[in-house]
C-alpha positions as CSV (number, residue, x, y, z in Angstrom):
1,X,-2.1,-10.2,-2.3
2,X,-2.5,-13.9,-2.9
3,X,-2.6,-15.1,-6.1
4,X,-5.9,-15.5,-7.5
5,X,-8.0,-16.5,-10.6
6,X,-7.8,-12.6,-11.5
7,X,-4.2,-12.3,-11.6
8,X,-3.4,-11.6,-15.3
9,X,-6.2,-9.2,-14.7
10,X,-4.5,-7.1,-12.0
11,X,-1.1,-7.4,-13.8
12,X,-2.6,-6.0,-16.8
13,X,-4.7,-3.0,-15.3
14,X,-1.8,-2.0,-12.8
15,X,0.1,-1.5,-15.9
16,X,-2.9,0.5,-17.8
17,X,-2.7,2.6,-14.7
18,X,0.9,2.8,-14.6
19,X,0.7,1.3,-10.9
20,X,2.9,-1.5,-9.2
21,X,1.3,-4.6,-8.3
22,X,2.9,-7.2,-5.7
23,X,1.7,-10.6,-4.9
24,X,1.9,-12.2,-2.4
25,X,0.8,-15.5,-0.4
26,X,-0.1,-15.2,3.5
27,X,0.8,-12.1,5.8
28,X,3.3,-9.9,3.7
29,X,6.7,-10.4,5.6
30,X,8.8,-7.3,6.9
31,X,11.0,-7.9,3.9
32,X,8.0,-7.2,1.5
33,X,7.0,-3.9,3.5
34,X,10.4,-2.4,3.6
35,X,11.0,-3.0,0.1
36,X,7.2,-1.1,-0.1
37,X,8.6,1.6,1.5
38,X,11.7,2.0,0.0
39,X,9.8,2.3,-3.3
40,X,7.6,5.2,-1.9
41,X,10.1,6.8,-0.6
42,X,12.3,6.6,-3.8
43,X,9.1,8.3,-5.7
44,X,8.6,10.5,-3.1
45,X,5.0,11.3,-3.5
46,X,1.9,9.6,-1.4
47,X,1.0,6.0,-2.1
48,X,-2.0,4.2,-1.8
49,X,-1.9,0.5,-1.4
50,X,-5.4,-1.8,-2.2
51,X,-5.2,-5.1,-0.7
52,X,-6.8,-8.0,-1.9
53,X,-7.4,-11.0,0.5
54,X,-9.7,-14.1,1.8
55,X,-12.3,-13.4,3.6
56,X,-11.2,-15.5,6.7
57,X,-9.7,-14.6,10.1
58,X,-6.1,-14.7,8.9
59,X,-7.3,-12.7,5.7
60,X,-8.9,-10.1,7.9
61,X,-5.9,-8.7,9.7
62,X,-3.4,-8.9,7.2
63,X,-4.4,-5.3,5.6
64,X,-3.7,-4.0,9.3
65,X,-0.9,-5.8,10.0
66,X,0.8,-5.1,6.6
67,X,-0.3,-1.1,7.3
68,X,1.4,-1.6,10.9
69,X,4.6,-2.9,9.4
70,X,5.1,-0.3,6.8
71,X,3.8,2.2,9.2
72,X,6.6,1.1,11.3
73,X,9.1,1.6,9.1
74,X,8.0,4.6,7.4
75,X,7.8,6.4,10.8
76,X,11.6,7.0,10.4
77,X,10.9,8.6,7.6
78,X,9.3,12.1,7.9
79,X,6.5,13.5,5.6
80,X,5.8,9.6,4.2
81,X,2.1,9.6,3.2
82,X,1.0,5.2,2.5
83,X,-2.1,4.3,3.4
84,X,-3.1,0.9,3.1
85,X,-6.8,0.1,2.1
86,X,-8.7,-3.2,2.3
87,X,-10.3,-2.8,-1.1
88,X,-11.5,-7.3,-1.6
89,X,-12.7,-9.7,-0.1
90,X,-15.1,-8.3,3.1
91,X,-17.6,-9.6,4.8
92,X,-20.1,-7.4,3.7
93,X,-18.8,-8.0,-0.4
94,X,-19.9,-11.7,0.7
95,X,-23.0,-11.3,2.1
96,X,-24.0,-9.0,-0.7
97,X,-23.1,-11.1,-3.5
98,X,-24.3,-14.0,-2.0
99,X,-20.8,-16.1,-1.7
100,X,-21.2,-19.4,-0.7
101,X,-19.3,-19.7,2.9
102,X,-17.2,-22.8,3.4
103,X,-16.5,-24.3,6.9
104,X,-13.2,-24.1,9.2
105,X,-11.6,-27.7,8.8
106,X,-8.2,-26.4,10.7
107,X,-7.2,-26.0,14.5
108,X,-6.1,-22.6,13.8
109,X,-8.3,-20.6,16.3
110,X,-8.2,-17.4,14.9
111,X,-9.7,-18.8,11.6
112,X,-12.0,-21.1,13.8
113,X,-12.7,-18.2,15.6
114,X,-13.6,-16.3,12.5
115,X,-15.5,-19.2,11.0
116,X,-17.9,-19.5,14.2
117,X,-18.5,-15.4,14.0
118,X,-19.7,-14.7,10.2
119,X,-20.5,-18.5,9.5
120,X,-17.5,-19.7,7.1
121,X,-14.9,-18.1,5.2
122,X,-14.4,-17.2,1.7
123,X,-11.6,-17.4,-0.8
124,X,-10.6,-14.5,-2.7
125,X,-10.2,-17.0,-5.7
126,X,-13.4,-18.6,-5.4
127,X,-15.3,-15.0,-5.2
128,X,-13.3,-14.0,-8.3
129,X,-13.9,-17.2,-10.3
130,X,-17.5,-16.4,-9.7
131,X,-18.0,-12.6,-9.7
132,X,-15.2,-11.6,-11.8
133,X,-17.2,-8.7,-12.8
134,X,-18.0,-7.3,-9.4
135,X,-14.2,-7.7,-8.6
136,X,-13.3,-5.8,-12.1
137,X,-15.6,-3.1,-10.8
138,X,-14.3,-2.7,-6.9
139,X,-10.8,-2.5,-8.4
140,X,-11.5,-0.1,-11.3
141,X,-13.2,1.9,-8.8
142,X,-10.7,2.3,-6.4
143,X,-7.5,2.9,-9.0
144,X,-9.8,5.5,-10.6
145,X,-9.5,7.7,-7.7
146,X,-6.2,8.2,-7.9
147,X,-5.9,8.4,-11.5
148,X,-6.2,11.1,-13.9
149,X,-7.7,9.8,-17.8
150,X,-7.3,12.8,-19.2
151,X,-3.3,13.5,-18.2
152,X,-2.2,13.1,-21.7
153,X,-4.5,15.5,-22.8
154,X,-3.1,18.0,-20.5
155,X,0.2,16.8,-21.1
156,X,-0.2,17.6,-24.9
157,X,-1.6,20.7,-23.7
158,X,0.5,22.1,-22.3
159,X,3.6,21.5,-24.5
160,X,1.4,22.8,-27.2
161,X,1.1,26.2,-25.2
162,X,-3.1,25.6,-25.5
C-alpha cells in the first residue's frame, strides 16, 4: 500500500490486531513479494493480505499483479494458503461515497484508458482525507474476520482449567 493520510492509523490497528503492515508506493516489486512469502511461510499458517490502493488504472491491477507474484513464488512451496484481497479504493467505494473524480493529465494509456472508462480516477489519500470514517470501517471489517476478541479470554481459560 501507498502511503496515505491514514497511515498512523493502519500502523496502529495492525498492531491492535497483532498483524503486519507493509507500505509501499507503486506495484510491489518481486523483492517485496518474496520477502511476503518468506514471512508466511516462516509462520506457517494461512495469510490474508488487504490491499489498499488508488482508484486508477495502475491502482486497479496491482492487487492482481501483487497476488500473481506471490502466487508465483509460493507455488514452490506446497500447502501455502495467501490470498490477496482488494479491500480500498474501488470503483464502486467511489461512486457510493460520492468521491470527486479527477481527470487523467498523463500519456500513460492504461491510466488514460481507465480515466475515459469510469470518468477519472481517485486517490486513496484524497478518499481517506475525506471519508476517514468509511475507511476505518472497511478496514475494521475486514481484520475482524480473521480475528478472534475474545482469545485472551480463552487463553485465560484454559490455563485456568475453566
Amino acid at each position: 500500500m501507498k502511503k496515505v493520510v491514514g497511515d498512523n492509523f493502519l500502523t496502529t490497528l495492525a498492531r491492535q490486531y497483532h498483524a503486519n503492515y507493509q507500505q509501499g508506493q507503486g506495484q510491489m516489486s518481486l523483492s517485496i513479494a518474496v520477502d511476503v512469502a518468506e514471512r508466511i511461510k516462516k509462520a506457517g499458517k494461512p495469510a490474508r493480505i488487504l490491499y489498499f490502493c488508488d482508484c486508477d488504472g495502475q491502482g486497479y491491477t496491482m492487487p492482481a499483479v501483487f497476488a500473481r507474484k506471490l502466487e508465483f513464488y509460493l507455488r514452490r512451496e506446497t500447502g501455502m494458503d495467501a490470498q490477496v484481497k482488494h479491500v480500498a479504493l474501488t470503483n464502486e467505494q467511489v461512486a457510493q461515497y460520492h468521491s470527486p473524480r479527477g481527470l487523467n493529465t498523463t500519456n500513460n494509456k492504461t491510466q488514460q484508458q481507465f480515466s475515459d472508462e469510469y470518468s477519472g480516477f481517485v486517490e486513496l489519500d484524497a478518499f481517506v482525507g475525506k471519508h476517514m470514517h468509511v475507511f476505518r470501517q472497511l478496514v475494521t471489517d475486514e481484520l475482524d474476520r480473521f480475528y478472534d476478541h475474545d482469545l485472551d479470554t480463552h487463553v485465560w481459560k484454559y490455563e485456568s482449567g475453566l
